[in-house]
C-alpha positions, 0 to 999 in steps of 0.5 A: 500500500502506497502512503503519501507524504508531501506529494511523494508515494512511499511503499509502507513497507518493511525491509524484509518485504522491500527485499523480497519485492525487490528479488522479485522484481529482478526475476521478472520480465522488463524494466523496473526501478527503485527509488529510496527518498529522505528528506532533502529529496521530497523537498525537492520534490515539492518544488521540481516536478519532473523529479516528483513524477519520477519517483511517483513512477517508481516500482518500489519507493522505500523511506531510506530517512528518519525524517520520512519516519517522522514526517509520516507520524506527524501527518497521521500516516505512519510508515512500518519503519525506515528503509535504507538504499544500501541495506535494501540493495545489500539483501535483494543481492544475498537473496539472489546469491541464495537462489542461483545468482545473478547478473550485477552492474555498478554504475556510479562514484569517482573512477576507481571506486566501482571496481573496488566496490565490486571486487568486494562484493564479489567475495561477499556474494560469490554466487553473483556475477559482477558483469561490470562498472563505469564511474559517475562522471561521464558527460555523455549517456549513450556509451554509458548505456550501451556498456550496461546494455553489452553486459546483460545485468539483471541488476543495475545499482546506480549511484549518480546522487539525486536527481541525477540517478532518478532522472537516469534510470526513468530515462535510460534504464529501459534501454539497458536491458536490466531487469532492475536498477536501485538508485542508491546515492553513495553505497559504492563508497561504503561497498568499497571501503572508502567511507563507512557507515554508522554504527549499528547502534546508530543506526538503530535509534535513527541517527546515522544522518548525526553520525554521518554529520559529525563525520562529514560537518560539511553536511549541515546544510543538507541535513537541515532538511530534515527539520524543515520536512517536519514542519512542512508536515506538521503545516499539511497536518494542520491544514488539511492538506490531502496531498501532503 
């Protein structure tokens, strides 16, 4: 069942569900995609609609930020709990290394990085096929897709940051011949050892944007989108808003 907060349709889902839906949408026929929205991206989907039908468009739109979580009790529409992008990718790729394999592309992050990502991920999931990667800063779309499309994945984790990795699924992840692409913002630095992650016990308490900015302080501007989704929610609460 869809929940809309401000203007965005979120799956009320909960990880396990989200990666069996996922396994499953990589074992079907066509193109599909997931989209893995915080805050910052549904502030800005209220402003640009381009990216608000894109992630409206989503086959799976999970709540990867706390303050999803909180923007959905706030408007009465509680979400079962928070999804991450990389989690979220991280099972749907053990599932189907438990279940006969899989074709896996990268696409994403400064040169160099992809390919340490998939050196690492092909020790932890040895049952995948990482059929190939290409960096993220590439000016033109065509060679791009045509590399996706030459190595058949079944799976494509696009890690361009937001919009961009939106806007380049919907556009291009037809033409790739993938049954299922993730937009997943920075994962392929953690995949490769190259940043890391919250502690879990910050992650479970919904704190990992805190541990990330005490990390990374150049953030601050970016994570106080957070607090401003909150107020937006509690305006179309008290308004009535049924779009919010």
């Amino acid at each position: 069942m869809k929940l809309m907060i401000e203007g965005v349709a979120f799956d009320n889902i909960t990880l396990d569900e989200a990666v069996a839906a996922g396994a499953e949408l990589v074992r079907s026929e066509g193109f599909h995609y997931v989209v893995t929205p915080n805050p910052e991206f549904v502030l800005r989907a209220k402003q640009d609609p381009d990216f608000r039908r894109v992630l409206n468009g989503a086959d799976l739109t999970i709540p990867d930020g706390i303050g999803v979580i909180y923007a959905a009790k706030i408007l009465g529409r509680p979400l079962k709990e928070r999804v991450p992008g990389i989690d979220f990718a991280s099972g749907v790729m053990a599932a189907l290394n438990g279940s006969g394999g899989a074709r896996v592309y990268l696409l994403g992050a400064k040169p160099g990085v992809a390919e340490q990502a998939m050196a690492n991920l092909s020790a932890r999931y040895p049952n995948l096929t990482f059929c190939g990667c290409h960096d993220g800063y590439f000016q033109e779309d065509a060679p791009v897709v045509e590399a996706v499309r030459a190595a058949r994945p079944d799976l494509l984790l696009v890690c361009l940051g937001a919009p961009r990795q939106e806007l380049w699924m919907a556009a291009h992840g037809p033409e790739t011949s993938a049954h299922l692409a993730v937009g997943l913002g920075g994962a392929l630095d953690v995949y490769a050892g190259v940043a890391e992650r919250a502690p879990e016990r910050w992650q479970k308490l919904g704190l990992e944007w805190l541990y990330r900015l005490k990390k990374e302080p150049w953030r601050l501007r970016r994570m106080a989108k957070l607090p401003l989704l909150l107020v937006s929610a509690a305006g179309s609460r008290l308004t009535g808003r049924r779009d919010g």
